[in-house]
N, C-alpha and C positions, 0 to 999 in steps of 0.2 A: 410746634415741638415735634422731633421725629420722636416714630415709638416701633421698637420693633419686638417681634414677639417668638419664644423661644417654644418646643414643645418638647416633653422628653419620650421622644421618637428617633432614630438613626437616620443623623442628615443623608437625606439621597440627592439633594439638587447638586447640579455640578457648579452653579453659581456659588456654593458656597467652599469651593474646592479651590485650593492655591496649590501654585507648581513651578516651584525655586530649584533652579540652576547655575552651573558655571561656579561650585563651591569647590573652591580648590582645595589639596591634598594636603595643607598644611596644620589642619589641626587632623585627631583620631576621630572616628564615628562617634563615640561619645561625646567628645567636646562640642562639635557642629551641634547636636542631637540636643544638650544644654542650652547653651546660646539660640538657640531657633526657637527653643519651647521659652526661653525666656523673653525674647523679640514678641514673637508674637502671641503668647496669652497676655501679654498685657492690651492685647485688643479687645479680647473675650474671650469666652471659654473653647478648649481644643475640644473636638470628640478624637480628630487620632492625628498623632504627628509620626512620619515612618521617613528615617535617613537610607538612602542607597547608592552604592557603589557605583559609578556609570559602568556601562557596558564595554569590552572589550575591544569594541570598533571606534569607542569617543577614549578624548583624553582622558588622562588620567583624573580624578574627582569625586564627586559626589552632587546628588539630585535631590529636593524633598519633596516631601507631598505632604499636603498640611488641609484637614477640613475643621470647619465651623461649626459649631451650629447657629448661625446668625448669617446670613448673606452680606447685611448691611457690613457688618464684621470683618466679614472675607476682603470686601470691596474699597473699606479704607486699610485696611491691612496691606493691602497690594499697592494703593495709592501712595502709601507713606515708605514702601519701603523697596517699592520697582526704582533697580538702576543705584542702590547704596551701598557702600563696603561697608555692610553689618559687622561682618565675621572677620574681616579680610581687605587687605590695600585696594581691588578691585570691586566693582557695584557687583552687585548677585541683579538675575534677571529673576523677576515674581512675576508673573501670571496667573489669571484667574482661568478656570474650567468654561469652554462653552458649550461643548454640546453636549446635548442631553441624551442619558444613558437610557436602559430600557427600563430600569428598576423606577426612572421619573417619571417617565410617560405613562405607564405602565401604575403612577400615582401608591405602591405599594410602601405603608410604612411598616416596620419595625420596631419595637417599644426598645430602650436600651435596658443595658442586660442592670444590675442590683448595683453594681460597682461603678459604672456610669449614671445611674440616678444621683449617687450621694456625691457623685463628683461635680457632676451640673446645677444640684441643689446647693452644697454649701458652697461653691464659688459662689454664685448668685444672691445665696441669702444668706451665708453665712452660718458655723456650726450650730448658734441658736437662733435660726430663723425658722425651725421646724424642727417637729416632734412625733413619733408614732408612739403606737398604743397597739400590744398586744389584747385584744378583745377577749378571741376565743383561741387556744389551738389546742386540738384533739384527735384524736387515730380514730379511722375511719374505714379500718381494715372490717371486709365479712369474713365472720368467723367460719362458715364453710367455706371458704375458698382461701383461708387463709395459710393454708399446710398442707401439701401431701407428699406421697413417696415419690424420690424423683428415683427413674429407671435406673444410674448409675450411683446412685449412694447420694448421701445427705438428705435435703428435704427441701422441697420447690417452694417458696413462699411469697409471699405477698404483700406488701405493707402498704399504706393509704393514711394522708394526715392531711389536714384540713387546718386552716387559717384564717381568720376574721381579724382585721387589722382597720385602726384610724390613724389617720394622714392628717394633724395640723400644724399652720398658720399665725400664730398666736400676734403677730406682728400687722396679719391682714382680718384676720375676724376669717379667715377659713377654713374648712374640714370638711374631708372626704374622707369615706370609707369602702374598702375592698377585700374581696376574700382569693381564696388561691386555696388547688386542692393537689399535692403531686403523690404519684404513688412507684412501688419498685416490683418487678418480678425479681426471684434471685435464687440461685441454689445455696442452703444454708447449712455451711460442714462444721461450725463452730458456733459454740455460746458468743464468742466476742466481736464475731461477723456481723448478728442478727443487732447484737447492742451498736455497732458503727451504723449500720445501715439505718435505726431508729435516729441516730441523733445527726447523722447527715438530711435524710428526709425531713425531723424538724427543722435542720436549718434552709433546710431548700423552699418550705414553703412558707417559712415568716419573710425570706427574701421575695418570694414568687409574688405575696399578696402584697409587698411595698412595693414593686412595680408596679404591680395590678393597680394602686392607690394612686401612684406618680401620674398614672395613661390618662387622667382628664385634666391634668393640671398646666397652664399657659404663664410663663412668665413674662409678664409686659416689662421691658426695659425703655425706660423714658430719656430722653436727648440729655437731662440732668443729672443723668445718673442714678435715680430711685428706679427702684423695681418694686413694682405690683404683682400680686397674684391672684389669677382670676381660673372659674374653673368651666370646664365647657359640659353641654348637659349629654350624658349618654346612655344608653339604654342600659348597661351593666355599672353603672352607678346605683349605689347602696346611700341609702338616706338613716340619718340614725335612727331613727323611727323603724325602719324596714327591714332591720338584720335581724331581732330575737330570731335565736333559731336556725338561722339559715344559714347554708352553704350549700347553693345550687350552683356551682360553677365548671368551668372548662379544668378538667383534670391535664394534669402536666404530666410527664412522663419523665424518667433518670435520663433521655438522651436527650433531650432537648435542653437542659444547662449545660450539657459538656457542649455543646454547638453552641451556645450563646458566649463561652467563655474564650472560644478562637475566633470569633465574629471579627474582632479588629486584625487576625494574622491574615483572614479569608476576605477581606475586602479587597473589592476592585476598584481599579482607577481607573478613568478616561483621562489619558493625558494629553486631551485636544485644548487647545489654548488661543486666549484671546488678545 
């Protein structure tokens, strides 16, 4: 029985990268952009599908780039649909990615950002195939360092919140649990700034620690179509046993989600092909 196994990490292999050409001008960028996402997620799950214009030295048209997270995925996705008028009277040419980028080699992964977890999870498991549980979340601001005069008017401040969160399974008999701590500098000219600033930071870090919860989580897809879930042991894994109280973990910063939320405009492609 094949099994292959999914992680919620930002695909970087180029095996799992497809690169569709020869789309002709006959539908809008929207319509291809449909039809494409509809072809091929019914293979499995997309992490990003992106339509473009050809270049001004090729005919007139459009290209896509289409990744996986599943190689196996990528590889019959190509097979069933290299050389077919999907879209259009003429075959579309699909190729898969072959050479390997630096970001591969280089073995570097990437957790996906809150909005791609819950995309990969409920494709996978479906809206009730999983459940979180806010544990704990509470402000973790130091009161001396919380406020002072900033040189040009208003007040410099500080804000810090913490999150203790459980990840289950109910479907597999699994649960994990993860914490997540993000904090703001900010100059504060208004009562209504300091209230947005608390209620965006609670949301950033009950988001921050269900990734934090997703990062050891493996979904085995079996040749039958059941998916399993299994989870891998790691050193910032939280046992229920082991949280009273704590929240020792890696502080997140306000820039590092605006960076996770353009992560699919700033992706690069290797459009070497096989």
């Amino acid at each position: 029985m094949e099994v292959d196994i999914l992680e919620f990490t930002v695909p970087a292999e180029n095996n799992k990268t497809l690169f569709v050409w020869d789309i002709q001008p006959s539908h809008s960028e929207a319509q291809i952009y449909g039809g494409l996402l509809s072809i091929f997620s019914s293979f499995g799950p997309l992490y990003l599908l992106k339509v473009c214009q050809n270049s001004a030295l090729n005919p007139q048209g459009f290209y896509a780039l289409i990744k996986f997270y599943s190689a196996a995925q990528a590889a019959k996705a190509q097979q069933q649909t290299d050389g077919r008028p999907l879209l259009q009277s003429c075959p579309l040419k699909v190729r898969l990615s072959s050479k390997h980028s630096s970001s591969f080699l280089s073995d570097s992964s990437r957790p996906l950002s809150h909005a791609r977890c819950l995309e990969l999870a409920n494709y996978c498991l479906g809206f009730n195939g999983w459940t979180s549980d806010i544990i704990t979340l509470k402000e973790l601001t130091n009161e001396e360092e919380a406020e002072e005069e900033h040189e040009v008017g208003g007040r410099w401040m500080r804000l810090k919140f913490g999150c203790l969160l459980q990840l289950s399974f109910p479907y597999h008999r699994q649960t994990t649990r993860a914490a997540a701590v993000v904090e703001d500098c900010f100059t504060c000219t208004a009562p209504d700034l300091l209230l947005q600033k608390r209620c965006k930071l609670q949301r950033m870090v009950r988001e921050q620690a269900l990734v934090n919860a997703f990062a050891p989580v493996l979904l085995v897809l079996l040749g039958n179509g059941k998916v399993l879930v299994e989870l891998k042991q790691t050193s910032e894994q939280f046992l229920p046993d082991e949280t009273e109280g704590l929240l020792q973990v890696k502080v997140s910063s306000w820039s590092e989600f605006a960076a996770d939320e353009e992560e699919a405009v700033k992706e690069e492609w290797d459009l070497t092909v096989s």
